[in-house]
VOGU-3710 file (C-alpha; in Angstrom, 3 decimals, decimal comma):
1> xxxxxxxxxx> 43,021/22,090/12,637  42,709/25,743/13,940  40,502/27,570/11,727  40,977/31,002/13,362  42,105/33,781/11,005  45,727/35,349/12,343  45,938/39,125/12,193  49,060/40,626/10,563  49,633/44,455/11,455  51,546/46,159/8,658
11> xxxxxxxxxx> 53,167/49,388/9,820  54,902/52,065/7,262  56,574/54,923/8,264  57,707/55,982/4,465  55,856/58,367/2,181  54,998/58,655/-1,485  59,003/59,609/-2,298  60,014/55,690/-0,872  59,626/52,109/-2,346  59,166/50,827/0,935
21> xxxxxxxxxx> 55,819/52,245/1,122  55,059/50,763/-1,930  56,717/47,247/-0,506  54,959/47,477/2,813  51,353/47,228/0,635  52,914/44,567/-1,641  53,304/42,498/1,780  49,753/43,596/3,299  48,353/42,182/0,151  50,206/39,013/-0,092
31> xxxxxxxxxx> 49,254/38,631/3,466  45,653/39,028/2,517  46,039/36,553/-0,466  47,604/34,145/2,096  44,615/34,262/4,643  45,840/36,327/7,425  43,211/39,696/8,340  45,614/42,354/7,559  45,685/46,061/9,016  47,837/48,711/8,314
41> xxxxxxxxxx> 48,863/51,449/10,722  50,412/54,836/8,876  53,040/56,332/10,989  54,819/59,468/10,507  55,317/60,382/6,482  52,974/57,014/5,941  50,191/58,888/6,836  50,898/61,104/3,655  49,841/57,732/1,292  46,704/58,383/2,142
51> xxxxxxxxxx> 46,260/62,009/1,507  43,620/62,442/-1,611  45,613/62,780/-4,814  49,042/61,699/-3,287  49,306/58,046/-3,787  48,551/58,706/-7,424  52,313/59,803/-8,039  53,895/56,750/-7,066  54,629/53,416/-9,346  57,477/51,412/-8,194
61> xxxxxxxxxx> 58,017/49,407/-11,196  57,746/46,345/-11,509  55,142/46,632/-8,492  51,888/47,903/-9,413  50,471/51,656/-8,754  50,679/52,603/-5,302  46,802/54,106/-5,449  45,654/50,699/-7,373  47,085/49,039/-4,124  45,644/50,967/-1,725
71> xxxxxxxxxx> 41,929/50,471/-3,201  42,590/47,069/-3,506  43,549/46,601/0,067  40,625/48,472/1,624  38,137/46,638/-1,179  39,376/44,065/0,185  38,363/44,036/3,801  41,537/45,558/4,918  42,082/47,807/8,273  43,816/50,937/7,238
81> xxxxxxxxxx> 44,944/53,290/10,376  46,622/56,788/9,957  48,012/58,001/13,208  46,202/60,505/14,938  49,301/63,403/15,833  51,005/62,278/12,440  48,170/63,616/10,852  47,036/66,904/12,781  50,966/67,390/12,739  50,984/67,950/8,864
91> xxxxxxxxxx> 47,207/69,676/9,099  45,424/66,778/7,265  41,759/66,428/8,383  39,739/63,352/7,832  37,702/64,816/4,644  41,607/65,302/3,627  42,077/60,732/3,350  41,114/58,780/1,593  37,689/57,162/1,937  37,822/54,269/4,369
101> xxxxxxxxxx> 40,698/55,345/6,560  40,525/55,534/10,022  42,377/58,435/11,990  43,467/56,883/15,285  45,904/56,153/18,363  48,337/53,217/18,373  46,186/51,972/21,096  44,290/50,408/18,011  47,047/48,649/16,568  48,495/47,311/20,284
111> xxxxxxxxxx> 45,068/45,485/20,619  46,127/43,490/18,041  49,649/42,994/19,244  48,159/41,928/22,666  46,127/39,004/21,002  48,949/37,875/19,160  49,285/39,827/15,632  52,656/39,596/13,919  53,804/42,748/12,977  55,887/43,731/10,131
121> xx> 57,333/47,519/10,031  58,188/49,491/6,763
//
């Protein structure tokens, strides 16, 4: 029995204004539940999730709260990436995330890929 944890790299390209954003954490966090070590990688208007104040405008009904996901994800254990020119293209800063995201390079998330991640895009 192989009792190595697979890694499942999430990436969302949709902002606040989409349901897919809101589906793409849905998924991270039923990967989670499942057993899989789940990190997500914020590209383009993704990265805008995880501005301070922003996710807090977005319930896709039924799903829950967009900013109750997020927390839950990164209490969780979860890897959350926000692409480094997606976010010095729209100004953000890192005191401008949210607490426990990482500003970095896709180089991060092709680690991953390399060892054999699945990969899901949103």
């Amino acid at each position: 029995m192989n009792t190595e944890t697979r890694d499942l790299v999430v990436v969302i390209t949709h902002g606040i204004d989409h349901e897919l954003s809101s589906v793409g954490l849905v998924i991270a966090l039923g990967g989670m539940t499942s057993g899989l070590k789940v990190s997500i990688f914020l590209t383009s208007a993704g990265v805008d999730l995880v501005r301070r104040g922003a996710s807090d405008m977005t319930h896709v009904k039924p799903l829950d709260p967009l900013a109750d996901m997020l927390r839950d994800f990164l209490s969780r254990g979860g890897t959350l990436w926000a692409c480094t020119p997606c976010v010095k293209s729209r100004g953000y800063t890192q005191e401008n995330l949210l607490e426990g995201v990482v500003i970095a390079g896709s180089s991060v998330m092709h680690e991953l890929i390399k060892r054999g991640a699945a990969t899901l895009s949103f």
